[in-house]
BAMI-834079 format. One record per atom (N, C-alpha, C): residue in one letter; x, y, z. Coordinates in pm, whole numbers, padded with zeros to 5 digits, always signed. Atoms other than C-alpha are relative to their C-alpha. Layout:
BEGIN
AXYZ;...
//
This chain:
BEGIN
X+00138-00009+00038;X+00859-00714-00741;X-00040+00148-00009;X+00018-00170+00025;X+00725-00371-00901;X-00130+00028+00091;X+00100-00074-00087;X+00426-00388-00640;X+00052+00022+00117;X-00090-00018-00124;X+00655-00417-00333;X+00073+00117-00045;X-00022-00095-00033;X+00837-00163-00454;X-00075+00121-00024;X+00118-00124-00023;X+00548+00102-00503;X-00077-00026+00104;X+00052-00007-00150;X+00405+00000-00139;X+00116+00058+00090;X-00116-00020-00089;X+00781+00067-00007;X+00009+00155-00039;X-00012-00152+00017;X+00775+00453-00154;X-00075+00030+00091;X+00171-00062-00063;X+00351+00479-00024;X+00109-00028+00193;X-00011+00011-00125;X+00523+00366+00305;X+00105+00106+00088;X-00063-00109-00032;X+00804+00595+00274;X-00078+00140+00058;X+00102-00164+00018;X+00558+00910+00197;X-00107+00033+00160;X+00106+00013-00084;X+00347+00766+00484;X+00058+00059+00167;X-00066-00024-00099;X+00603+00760+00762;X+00025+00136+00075;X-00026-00183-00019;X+00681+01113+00966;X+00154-00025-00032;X-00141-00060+00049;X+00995+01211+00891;X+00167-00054+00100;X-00036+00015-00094;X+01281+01040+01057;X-00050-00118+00037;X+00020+00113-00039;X+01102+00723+01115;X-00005-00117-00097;X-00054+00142+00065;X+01200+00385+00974;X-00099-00132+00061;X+00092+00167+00046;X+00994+00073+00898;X+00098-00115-00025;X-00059+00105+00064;X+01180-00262+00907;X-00061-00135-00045;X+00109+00165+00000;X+00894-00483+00908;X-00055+00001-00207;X+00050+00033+00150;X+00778-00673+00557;X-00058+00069-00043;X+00065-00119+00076;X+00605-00430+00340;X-00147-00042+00003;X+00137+00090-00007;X+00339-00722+00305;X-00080+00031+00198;X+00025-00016-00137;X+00337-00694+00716;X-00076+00185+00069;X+00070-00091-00077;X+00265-00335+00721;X-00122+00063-00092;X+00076+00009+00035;X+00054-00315+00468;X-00164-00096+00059;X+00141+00002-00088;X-00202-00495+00694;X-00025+00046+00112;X-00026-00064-00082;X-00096-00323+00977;X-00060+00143-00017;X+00025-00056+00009;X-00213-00066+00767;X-00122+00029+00025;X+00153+00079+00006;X-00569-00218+00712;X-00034+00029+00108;X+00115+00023-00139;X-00658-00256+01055;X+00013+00134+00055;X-00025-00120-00073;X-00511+00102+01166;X-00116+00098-00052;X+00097-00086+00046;X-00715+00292+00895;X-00199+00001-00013;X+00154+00024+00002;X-01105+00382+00889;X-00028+00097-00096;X+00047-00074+00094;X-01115+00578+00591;X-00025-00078-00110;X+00038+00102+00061;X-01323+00398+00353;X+00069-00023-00121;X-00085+00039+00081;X-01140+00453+00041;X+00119-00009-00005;X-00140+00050-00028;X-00828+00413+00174;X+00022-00113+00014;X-00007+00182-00055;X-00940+00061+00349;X-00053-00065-00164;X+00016+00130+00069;X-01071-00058-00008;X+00140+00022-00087;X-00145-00024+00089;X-00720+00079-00190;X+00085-00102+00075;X-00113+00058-00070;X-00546-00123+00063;X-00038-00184-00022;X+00047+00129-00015;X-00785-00430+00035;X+00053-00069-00174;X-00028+00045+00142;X-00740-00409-00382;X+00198-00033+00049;X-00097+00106-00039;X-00335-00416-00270;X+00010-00102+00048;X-00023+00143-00014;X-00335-00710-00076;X-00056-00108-00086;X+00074+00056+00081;X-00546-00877-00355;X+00122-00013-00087;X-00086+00014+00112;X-00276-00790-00595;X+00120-00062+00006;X-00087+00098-00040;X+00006-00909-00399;X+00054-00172+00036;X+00030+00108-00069;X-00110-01259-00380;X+00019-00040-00194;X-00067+00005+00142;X+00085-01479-00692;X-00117-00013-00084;X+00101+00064+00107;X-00065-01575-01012;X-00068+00134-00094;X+00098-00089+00049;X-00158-01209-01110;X+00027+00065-00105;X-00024-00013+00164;X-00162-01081-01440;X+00069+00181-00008;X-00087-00145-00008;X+00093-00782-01554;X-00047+00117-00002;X+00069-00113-00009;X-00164-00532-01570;X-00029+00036+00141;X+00042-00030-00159;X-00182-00577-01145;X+00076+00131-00013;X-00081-00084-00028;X+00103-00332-01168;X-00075+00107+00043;X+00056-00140+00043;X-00090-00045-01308;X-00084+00009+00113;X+00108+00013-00060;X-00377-00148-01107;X+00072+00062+00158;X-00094-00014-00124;X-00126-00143-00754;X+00023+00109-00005;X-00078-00134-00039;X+00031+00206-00856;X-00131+00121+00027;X+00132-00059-00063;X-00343+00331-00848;X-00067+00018+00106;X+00037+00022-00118;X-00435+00190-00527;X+00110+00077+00081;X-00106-00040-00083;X-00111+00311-00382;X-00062+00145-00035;X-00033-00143+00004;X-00181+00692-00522;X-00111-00019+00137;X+00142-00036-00078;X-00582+00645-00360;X+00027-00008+00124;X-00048-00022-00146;X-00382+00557-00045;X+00058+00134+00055;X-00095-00150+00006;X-00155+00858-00079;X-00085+00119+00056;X+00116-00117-00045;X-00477+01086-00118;X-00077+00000+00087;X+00104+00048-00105;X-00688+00951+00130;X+00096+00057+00158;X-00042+00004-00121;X-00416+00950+00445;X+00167+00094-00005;X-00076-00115+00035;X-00189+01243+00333;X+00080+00052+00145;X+00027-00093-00125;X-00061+01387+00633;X-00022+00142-00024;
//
């Protein structure tokens, strides 16, 4: 799935250096949710889980690699 794997880079980028994620991508992606309080980060994360859920039309992609940057910029280290 091309949104799993543009949450699995954002999670890469996210991580410090040296630390490894084995949990579902879907799993830390809400893990993410509840950790963050930056508002446009929490609605970039809310539009991903929206997109990850079947039935969604091929333009989610684009939509997902957007939300993933606004995550990127928002919680940068």
């Amino acid at each position: 799935m091309a949104i799993g794997a543009l949450v699995l880079g954002l999670r890469r980028r996210l991580l410090a250096p040296g630390q490894r994620s084995r949990a579902d991508w879907r799993a830390w992606v809400a893990a993410l949710d509840r950790q963050t309080r930056h508002p446009r980060a929490r609605t970039a994360i809310h539009t991903l889980t929206t997109l990850t859920r079947p039935g969604q039309p091929s333009e989610s992609v684009l939509r997902a690699a957007n939300a993933v940057e606004d995550v990127w910029e928002a919680l940068q280290p």
